[in-house]
C-alpha positions as CSV (number, residue, x, y, z in Angstrom):
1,X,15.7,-17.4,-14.8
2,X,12.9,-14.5,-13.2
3,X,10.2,-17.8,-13.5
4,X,12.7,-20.0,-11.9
5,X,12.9,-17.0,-8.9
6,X,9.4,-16.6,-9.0
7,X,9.0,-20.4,-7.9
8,X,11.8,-20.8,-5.7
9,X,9.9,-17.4,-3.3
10,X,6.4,-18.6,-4.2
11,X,6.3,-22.5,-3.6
12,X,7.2,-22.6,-0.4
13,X,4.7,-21.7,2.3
14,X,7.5,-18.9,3.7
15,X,8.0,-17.9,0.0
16,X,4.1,-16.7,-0.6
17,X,4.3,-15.0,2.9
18,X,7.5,-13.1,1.6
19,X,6.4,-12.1,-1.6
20,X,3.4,-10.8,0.3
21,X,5.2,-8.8,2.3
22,X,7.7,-7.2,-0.1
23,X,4.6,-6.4,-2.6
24,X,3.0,-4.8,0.4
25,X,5.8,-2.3,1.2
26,X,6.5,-1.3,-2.7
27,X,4.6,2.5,-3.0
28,X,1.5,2.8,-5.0
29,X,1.1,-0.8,-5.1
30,X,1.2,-1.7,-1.4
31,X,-1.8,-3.6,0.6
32,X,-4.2,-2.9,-2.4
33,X,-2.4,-5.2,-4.4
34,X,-0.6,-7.5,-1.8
35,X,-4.0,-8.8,-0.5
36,X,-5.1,-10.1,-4.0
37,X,-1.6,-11.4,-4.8
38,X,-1.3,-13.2,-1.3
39,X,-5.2,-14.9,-1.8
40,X,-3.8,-15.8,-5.4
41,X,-0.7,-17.2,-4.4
42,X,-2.6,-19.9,-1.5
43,X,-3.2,-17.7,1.9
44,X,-6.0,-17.4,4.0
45,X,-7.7,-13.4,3.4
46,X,-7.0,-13.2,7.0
47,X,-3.8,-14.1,6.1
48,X,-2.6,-12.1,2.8
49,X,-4.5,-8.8,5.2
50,X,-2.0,-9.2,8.3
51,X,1.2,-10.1,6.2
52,X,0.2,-6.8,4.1
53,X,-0.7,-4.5,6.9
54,X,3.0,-5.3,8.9
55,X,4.4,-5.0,5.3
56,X,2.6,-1.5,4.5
57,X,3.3,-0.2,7.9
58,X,7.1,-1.2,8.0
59,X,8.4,1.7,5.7
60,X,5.7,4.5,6.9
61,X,7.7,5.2,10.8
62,X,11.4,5.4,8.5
63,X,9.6,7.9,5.7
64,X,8.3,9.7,8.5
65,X,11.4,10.4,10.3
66,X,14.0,10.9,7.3
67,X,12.4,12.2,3.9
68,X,12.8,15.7,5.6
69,X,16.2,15.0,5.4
70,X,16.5,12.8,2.0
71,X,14.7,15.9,0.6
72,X,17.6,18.6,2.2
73,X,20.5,16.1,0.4
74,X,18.8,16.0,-2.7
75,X,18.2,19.4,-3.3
76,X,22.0,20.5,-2.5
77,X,23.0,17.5,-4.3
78,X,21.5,18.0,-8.0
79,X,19.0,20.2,-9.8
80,X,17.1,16.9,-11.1
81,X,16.6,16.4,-7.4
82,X,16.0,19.3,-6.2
83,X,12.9,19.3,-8.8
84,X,11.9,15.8,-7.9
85,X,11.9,16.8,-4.0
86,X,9.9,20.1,-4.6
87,X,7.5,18.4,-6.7
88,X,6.6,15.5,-3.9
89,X,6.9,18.1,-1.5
90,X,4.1,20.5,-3.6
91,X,2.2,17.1,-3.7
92,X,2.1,16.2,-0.3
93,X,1.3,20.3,0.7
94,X,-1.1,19.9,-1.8
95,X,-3.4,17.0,-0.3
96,X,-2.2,19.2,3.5
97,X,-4.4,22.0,3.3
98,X,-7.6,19.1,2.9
99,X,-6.2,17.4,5.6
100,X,-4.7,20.1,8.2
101,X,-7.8,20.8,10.1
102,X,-8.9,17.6,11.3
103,X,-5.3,16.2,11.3
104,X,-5.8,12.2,13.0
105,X,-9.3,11.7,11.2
106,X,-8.5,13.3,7.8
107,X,-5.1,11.4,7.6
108,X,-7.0,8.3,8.6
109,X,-9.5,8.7,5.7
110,X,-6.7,9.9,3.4
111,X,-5.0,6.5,4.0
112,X,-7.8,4.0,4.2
113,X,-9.2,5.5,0.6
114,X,-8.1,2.3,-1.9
115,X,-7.0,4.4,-4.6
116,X,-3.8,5.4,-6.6
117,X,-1.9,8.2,-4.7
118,X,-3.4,7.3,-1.5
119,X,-2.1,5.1,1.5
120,X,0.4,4.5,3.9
121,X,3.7,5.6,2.0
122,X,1.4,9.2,0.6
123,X,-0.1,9.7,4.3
124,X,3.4,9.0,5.8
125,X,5.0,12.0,2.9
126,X,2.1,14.1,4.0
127,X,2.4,13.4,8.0
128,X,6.3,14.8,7.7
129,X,5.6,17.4,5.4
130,X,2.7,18.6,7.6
131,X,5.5,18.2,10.9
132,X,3.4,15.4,12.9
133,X,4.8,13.9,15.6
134,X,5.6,10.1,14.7
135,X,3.6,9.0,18.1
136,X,0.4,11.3,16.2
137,X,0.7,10.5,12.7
138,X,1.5,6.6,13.1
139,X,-1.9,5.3,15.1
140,X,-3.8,7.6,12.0
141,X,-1.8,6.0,9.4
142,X,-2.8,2.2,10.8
143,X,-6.5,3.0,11.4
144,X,-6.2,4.0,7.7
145,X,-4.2,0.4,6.8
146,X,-6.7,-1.5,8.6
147,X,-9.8,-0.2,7.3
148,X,-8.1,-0.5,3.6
149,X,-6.8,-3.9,4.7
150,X,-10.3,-4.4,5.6
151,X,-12.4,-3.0,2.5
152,X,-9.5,-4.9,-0.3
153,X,-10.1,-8.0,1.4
154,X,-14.0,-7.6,1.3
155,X,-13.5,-7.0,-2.8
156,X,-11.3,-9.5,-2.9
157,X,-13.5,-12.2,-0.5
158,X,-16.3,-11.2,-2.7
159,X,-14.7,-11.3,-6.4
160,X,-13.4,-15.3,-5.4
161,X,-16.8,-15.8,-4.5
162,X,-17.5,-15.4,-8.6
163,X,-16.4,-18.5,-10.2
164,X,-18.2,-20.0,-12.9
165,X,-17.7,-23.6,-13.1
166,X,-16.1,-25.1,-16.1
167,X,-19.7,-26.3,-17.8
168,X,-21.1,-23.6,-17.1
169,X,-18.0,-21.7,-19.6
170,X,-18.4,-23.8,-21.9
171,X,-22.3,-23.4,-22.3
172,X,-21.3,-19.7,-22.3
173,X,-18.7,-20.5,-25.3
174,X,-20.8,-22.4,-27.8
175,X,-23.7,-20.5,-27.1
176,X,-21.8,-17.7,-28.7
């Protein structure tokens, strides 16, 4: 059934720009996977880098605006909540004081780093936690987007460029 979903997004042209897109906005994953997924599924690098940067900036203007409040509900609404808030709040203050000084560039940097706990959906946590105004934090957040966008689709340009042809495997197999 999941394979027969799988194909029904992914064959179609529209389907591979979708999937894309909704693997782009997922947290941790977000562009740094999309881009490779896209390229792997038929687009263009150019392609699989656009489709992910609209899909990894859609969420970050909504987190911005309403986790302050997400966090209030779920703190008067359970104690399992109220930990979970703290703790990404203590996260995000956490990765502030680093970034507090030089607010625009060090969010920028913050964001464009291609690793685990960093991007659009962590610099968006720390842009509200930190109080930024949405017309401040969102311009530092993309800058950050694009030159991630920029660097995963240079690994991932590179890395098709290695492709060892099938008798050239095979040498590499009986030679073993």
């Amino acid at each position: 059934m999941t394979d027969f979903i799988v194909e029904a997004i992914t064959g179609a042209d529209v389907g591979k720009y979708l999937a894309t897109l909704i693997i782009s906005m997922i947290p941790v994953i977000e562009l740094r996977g999309a881009i490779p997924i896209g390229v792997s599924l038929g687009l263009s690098h150019a392609e699989a880098m656009g489709i992910s940067i609209i899909g990894n900036m859609l969420p970050v203007p909504f987190i911005i605006l309403f986790i302050r409040p997400i966090f209030r509900w779920m703190t008067k609404k359970s104690g399992k909540l109220a930990r979970l808030a703290e703790k990404l709040e203590t996260k995000a203050e956490g990765k502030w004081d680093k970034i507090h000084r030089y607010q625009f560039f060090a969010l920028t940097i913050f964001v464009a780093i291609p690793l685990p706990g960093t991007g659009a959906w962590s610099g968006a946590l720390i842009a509200a936690v930190m109080n930024m105004r949405l017309r401040n934090a969102l311009p530092s957040i993309l800058l950050g987007v694009l030159i991630a966008g920029i660097l995963v689709s240079g690994i991932t340009y590179g890395l098709s460029l290695i492709h060892i042809s099938e008798p050239t495997r095979q040498a590499a197999i009986s030679y073993a």
